[in-house]
ZAMARGU-4260 file (C-alpha; in steps of 0.2 Angstrom, whole numbers, plus 5000, padded with zeros to 4 digits):
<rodrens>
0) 5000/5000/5000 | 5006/5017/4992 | 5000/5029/5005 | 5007/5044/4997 | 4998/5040/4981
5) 4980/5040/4992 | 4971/5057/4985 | 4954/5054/4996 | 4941/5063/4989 | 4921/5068/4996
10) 4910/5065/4982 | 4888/5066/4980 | 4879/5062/4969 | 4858/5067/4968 | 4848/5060/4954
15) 4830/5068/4949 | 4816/5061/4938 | 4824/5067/4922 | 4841/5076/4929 | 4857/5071/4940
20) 4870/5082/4950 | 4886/5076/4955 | 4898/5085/4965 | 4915/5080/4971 | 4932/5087/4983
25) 4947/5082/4984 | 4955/5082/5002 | 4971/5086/4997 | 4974/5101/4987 | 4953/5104/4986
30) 4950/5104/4966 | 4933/5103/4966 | 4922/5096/4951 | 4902/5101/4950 | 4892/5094/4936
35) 4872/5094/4931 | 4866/5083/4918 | 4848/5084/4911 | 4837/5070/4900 | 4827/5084/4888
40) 4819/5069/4878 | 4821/5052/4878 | 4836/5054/4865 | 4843/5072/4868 | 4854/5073/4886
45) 4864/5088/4891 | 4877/5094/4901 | 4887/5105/4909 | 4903/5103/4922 | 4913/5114/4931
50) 4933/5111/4938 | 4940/5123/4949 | 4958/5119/4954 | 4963/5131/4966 | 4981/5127/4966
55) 4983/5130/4947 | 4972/5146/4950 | 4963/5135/4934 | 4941/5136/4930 | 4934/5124/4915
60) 4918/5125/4913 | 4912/5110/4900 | 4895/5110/4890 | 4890/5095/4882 | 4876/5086/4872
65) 4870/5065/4868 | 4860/5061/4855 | 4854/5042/4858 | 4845/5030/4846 | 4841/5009/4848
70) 4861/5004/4840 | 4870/5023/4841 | 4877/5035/4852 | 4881/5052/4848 | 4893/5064/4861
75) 4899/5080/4858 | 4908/5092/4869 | 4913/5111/4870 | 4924/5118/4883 | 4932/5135/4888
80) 4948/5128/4884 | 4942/5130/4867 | 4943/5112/4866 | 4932/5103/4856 | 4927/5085/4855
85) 4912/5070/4847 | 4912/5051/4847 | 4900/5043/4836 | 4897/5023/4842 | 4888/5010/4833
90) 4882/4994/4841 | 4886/4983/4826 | 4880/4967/4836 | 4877/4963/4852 | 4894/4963/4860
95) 4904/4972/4846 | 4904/4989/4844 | 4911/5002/4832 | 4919/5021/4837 | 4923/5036/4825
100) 4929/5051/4836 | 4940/5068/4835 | 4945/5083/4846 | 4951/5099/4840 | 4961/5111/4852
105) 4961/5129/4847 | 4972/5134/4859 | 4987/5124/4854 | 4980/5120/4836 | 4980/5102/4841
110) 4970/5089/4832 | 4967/5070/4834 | 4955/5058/4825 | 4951/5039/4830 | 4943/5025/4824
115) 4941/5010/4838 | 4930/4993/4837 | 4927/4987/4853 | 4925/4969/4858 | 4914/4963/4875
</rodrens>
């Protein structure tokens, strides 16, 4: 056991009929994370997250959306980072799933792209 490696943390969590809040703390330098997530529809879901990092003097604040159907998944995300990312998944069967997805970082002008096929 690796006690220096422990970051304990105080986390809730408060779910509604068609909404969920989450909050968590670490005890150790006290970064905190607060989210809200909402169901609009039975296949739109948003979101928003906020970080504070104290130390770093450091606030993101996230906004994101999911698009659901029967066999795919659509995520996309923006942050104030100017960060900016999407994965599309297809259930192809029942235990094999196809990913497509890509960020783009403004700030750096940074890219990525990524294909994944996932076996459970």
């Amino acid at each position: 056991l690796d006690v220096p490696h422990l970051r304990p943390k105080l986390v809730a969590k408060y779910a509604g009929p068609s909404y969920l809040v989450s909050g968590r703390v670490s005890t150790t330098n006290w970064a905190t994370k607060l989210a809200y997530y909402r169901h609009c529809t039975d296949w739109l879901q948003t979101g928003t997250t906020v970080d504070f990092d104290l130390d770093h003097s450091i606030i993101t604040a996230r906004f994101a959306f999911r698009i659901l159907s029967d066999t795919t998944v659509f995520r996309a995300a923006i942050d104030t980072n100017g960060i900016v990312s999407s994965l599309w998944e297809r259930r192809l069967d029942d235990r094999i799933a196809l990913s497509l997805s890509a960020f783009l970082n403004h700030a750096v002008d940074n890219y990525g792209v990524g294909i994944g096929l996932s076996f459970e």
